[in-house]
C-alpha positions in Angstrom: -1.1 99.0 -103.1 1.7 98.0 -105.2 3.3 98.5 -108.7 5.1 96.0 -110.7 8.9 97.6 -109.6 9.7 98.7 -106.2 13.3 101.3 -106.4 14.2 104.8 -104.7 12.8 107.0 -107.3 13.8 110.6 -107.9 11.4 111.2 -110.2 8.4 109.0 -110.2 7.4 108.0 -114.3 3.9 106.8 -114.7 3.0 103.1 -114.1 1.7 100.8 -117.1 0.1 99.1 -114.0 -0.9 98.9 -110.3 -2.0 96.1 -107.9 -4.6 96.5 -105.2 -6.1 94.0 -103.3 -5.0 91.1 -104.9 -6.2 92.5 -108.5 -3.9 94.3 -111.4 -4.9 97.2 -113.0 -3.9 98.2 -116.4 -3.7 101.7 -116.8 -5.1 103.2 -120.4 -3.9 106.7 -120.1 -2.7 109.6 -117.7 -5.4 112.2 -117.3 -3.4 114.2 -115.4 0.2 114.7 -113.3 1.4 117.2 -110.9 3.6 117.3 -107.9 3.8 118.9 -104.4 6.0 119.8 -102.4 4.8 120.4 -98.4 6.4 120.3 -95.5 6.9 117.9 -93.2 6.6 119.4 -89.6 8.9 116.8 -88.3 11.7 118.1 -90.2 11.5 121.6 -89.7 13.5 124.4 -88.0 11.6 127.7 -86.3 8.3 126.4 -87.8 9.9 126.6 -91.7 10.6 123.4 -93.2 14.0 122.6 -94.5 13.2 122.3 -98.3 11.8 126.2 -98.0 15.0 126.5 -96.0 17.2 125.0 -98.8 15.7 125.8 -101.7 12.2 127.2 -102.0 10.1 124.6 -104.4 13.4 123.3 -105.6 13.0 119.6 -105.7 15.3 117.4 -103.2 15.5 113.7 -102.6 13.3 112.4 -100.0 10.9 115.6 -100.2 7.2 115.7 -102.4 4.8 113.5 -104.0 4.3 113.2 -107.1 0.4 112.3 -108.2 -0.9 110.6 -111.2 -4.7 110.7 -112.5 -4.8 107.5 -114.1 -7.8 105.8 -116.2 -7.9 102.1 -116.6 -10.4 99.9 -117.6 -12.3 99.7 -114.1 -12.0 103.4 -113.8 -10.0 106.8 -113.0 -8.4 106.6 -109.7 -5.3 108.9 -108.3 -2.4 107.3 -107.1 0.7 109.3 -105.8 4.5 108.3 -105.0 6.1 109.8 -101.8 9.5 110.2 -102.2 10.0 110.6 -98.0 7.4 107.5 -96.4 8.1 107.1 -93.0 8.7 103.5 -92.8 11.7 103.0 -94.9 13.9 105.1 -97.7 13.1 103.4 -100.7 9.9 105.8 -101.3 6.2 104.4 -102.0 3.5 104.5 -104.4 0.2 104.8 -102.2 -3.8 104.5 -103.8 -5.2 107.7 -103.0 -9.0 107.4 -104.2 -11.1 106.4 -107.0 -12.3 109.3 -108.8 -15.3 108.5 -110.6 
């Protein structure tokens, strides 16, 4: 999956649109938003990870997704950005599922 503009994001906005295989998507409207935070058992210390470490649900660069319910004209689907992927630093937006 891609969007339209690929930067490190701190906080992920809502995309106007999203491409998957091969075909845009426009979106109509956000049905819903909300974030987590969980830990990564790669980066943790004595089984805690180090955002709970640092700061509890504090946000940190690098650590959460953010998801987005998002209606468009061939659907709802949820979409989500992780700020941490594993193959590079720039973060990625990544198509969850179709909801209806």
């Amino acid at each position: 999956m891609e969007t339209p503009d690929r930067q490190p994001l701190k906080v992920a906005e809502v995309p106007s649109a999203f491409f998957w295989r091969g075909r845009r998507y426009t979106v109509r409207r956000l049905v819903r938003q909300w974030t987590a935070f969980r830990p990564d058992p790669r980066r943790g210390r004595g089984g805690r990870p180090l955002f709970a470490i640092r700061g509890g649900k504090r946000s940190s660069w690098g650590v959460g997704r953010t998801y987005f319910r998002l209606e468009t004209g061939d659907g709802v689907y949820d979409l989500y950005y992780d700020r941490r992927p594993e193959r590079d630093r720039l973060g990625g937006w990544y198509l969850w599922r179709r909801v209806d």
